[in-house]
N, C-alpha and C positions, 0 to 999 in steps of 0.2 A: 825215677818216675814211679818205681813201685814204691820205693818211701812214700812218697807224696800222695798218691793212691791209698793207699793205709791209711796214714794220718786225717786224708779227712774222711774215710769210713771211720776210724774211730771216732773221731769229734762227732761225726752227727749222728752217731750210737750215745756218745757218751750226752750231748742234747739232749734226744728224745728221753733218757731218762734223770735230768738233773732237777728236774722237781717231783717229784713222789707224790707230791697233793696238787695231782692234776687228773681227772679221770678220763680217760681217754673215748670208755663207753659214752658219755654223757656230752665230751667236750668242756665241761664247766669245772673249775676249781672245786675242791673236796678237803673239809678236815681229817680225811683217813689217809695216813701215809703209806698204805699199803694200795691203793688205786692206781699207783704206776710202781711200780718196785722195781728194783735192779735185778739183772741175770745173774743166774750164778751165786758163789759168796766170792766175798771178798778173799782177794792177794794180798796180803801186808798191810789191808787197811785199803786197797785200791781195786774195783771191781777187773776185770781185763781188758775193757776196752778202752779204759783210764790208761793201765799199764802200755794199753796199745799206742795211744798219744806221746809217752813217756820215751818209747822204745823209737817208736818212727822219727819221731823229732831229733832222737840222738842219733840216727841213724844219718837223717839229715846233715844236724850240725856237725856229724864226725867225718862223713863226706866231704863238705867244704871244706875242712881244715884239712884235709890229705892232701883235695887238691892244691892246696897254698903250695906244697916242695915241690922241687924241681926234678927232686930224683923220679916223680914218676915217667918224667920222659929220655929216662935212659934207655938203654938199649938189655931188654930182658935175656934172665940167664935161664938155661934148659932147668925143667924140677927135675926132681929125683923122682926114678920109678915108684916107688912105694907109694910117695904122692898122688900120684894120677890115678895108681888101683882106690887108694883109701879114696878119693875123689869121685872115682866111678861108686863103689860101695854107696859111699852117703846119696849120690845123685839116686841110687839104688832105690836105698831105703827111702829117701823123701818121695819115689813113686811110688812102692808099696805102702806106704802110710796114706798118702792121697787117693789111692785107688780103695782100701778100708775104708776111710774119713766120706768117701763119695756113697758107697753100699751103704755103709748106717744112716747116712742120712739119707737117700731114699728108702732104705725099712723103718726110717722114721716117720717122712714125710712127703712119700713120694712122690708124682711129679706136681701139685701143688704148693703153698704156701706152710710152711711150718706152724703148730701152734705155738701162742704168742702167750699163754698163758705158762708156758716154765710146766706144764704136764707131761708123765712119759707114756702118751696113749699113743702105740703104735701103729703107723698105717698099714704094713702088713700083717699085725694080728688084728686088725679089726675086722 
């Protein structure tokens, strides 16, 4: 479900920017290809929310294919201690990084809308 949930935020991130000469001020098509521009630079030739489609969809289709064997309805064996500490760490760190990830972006943008212009004017220095 949360594949699925990604993937189609990505696709309609990666929509709203797949024509560039469209002005979004105006509503009307534009020959300046800089009136909708992409986020960010590019990955490899691919913006991230591109790679986000890329990533979720493998995700997806690597899902299905596990579920295809049988072995996953054996009967589970106990993990190794180490395991579960290194398990708890990571679970760790992916809250300390989301509780970061949450702060900047309210001293970015806090409790409104983020600007959409790719600017670093911050809402707590302003």
């Amino acid at each position: 479900m949360s594949a699925a949930f990604g993937l189609t935020i990505s696709i309609r991130q990666t929509l709203l920017h797949i024509n560039p000469y469209f002005d979004k001020q105006t509503g009307q098509p534009t020959l300046e290809a800089t009136a909708n521009p992409a986020f960010g630079q590019a990955v490899m030739d691919l913006n991230l929310y591109v790679w986000g489609i890329v990533i979720f969809a493998t995700a997806i289709v690597a899902t299905g294919i596990v579920l295809l064997f049988r072995g996953q309805f054996e009967q589970a064996v106990q993990a190794p201690q180490w395991l579960s500490r290194l398990a708890a760490i990571g679970v760790g760190a992916l809250f300390v990084m989301a509780t970061f990830e949450t702060v900047t972006v309210f001293m970015e943008c806090g409790l409104g809308d983020c600007p959409n212009d790719g600017s670093w004017n911050w809402w707590i220095f302003r």
